[in-house]
C-alpha positions as CSV (number, residue, x, y, z in Angstrom):
1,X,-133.2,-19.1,7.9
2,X,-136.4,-19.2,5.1
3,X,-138.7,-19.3,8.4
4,X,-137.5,-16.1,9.8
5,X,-137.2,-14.8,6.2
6,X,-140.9,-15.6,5.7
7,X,-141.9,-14.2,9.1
8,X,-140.0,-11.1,8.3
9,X,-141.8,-10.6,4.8
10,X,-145.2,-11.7,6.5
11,X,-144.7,-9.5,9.4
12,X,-143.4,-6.4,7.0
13,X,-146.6,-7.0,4.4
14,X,-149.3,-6.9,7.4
15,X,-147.8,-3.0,8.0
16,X,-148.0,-2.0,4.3
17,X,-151.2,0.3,3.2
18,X,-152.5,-2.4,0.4
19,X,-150.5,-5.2,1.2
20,X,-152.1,-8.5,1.1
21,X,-151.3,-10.0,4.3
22,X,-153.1,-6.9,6.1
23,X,-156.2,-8.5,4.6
24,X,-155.7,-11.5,5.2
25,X,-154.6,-10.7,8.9
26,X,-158.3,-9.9,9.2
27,X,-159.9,-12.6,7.4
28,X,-159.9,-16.0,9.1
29,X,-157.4,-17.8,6.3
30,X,-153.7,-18.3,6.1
31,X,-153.2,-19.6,2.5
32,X,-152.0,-23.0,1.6
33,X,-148.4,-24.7,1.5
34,X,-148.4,-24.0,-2.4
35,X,-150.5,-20.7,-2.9
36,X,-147.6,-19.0,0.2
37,X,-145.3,-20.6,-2.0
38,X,-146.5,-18.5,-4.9
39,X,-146.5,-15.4,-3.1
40,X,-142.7,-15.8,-1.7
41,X,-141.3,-16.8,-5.1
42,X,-143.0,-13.4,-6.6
43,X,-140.4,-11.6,-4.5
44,X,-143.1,-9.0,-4.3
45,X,-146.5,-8.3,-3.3
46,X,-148.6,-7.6,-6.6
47,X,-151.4,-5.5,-4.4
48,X,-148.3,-3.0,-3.0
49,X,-148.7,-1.3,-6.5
50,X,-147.2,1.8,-4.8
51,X,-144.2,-0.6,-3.6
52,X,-144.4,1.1,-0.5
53,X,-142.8,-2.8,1.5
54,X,-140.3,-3.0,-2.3
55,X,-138.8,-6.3,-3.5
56,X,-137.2,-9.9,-1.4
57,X,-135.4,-12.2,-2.7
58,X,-137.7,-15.0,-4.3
59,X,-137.5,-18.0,-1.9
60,X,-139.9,-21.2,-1.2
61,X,-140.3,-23.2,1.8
62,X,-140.3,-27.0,2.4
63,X,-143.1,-28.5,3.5
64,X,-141.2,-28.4,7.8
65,X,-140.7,-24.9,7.2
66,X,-144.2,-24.0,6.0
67,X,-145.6,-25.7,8.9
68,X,-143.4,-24.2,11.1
69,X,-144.7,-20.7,9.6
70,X,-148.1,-21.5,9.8
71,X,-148.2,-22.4,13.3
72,X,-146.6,-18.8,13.9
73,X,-149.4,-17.1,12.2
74,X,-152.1,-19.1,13.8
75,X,-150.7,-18.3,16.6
76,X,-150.5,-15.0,16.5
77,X,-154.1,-15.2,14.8
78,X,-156.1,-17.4,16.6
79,X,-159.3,-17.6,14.4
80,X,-157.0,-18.6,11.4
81,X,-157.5,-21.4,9.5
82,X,-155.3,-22.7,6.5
83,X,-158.1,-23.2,3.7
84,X,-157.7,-22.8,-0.1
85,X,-161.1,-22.0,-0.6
86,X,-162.0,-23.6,-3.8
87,X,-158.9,-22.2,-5.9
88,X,-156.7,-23.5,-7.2
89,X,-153.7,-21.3,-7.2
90,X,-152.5,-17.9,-5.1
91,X,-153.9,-15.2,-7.1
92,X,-157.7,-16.6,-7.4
93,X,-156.7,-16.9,-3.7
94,X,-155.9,-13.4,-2.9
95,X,-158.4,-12.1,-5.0
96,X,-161.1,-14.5,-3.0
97,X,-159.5,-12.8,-0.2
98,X,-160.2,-9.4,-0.9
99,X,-163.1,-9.9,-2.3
100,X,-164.5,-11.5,1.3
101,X,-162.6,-8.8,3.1
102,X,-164.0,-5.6,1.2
């Protein structure tokens, strides 16, 4: 249930003006088991300041479930790569994000 719960929120995000998975959808990253973490138990995406996608139920993944959701993205993103590129926590990682991607 969490995996298709994470897909949904992924999938929705990737469709919102400013949200965060848009960018990332076209940088070659897909954040680490922790830093997604983060992000799902926000229960909303800090860069949708218009909250265009609004608010999910906080959740977190075990470590199966995460893999299982990262496989989907590669997947669907070939060039992806999981890489926490030299942060240490999900918003230095989203901001590293946009800054690459902008």
């Amino acid at each position: 249930m969490r995996i298709e719960r994470a897909k949904k929120v992924l999938t929705e995000n990737t469709k919102v003006l400013y949200g965060i998975f848009g960018v990332v959808e076209c940088s070659p990253f897909f954040p680490p088991f922790d830093f997604l973490n983060e992000f799902f138990q926000k229960g909303s995406d800090p860069c949708d300041q218009d909250s265009r996608m609004g608010n999910w139920e906080p959740f977190k993944l075990n470590a199966q479930e995460y893999e299982a959701v990262a496989s989907w993205w590669i997947k669907n993103h070939p060039n992806s790569t999981i890489d926490a590129l030299g942060v240490k926590n999900w918003d230095d990682w989203q901001i590293k994000i946009i800054e690459e991607n902008y």
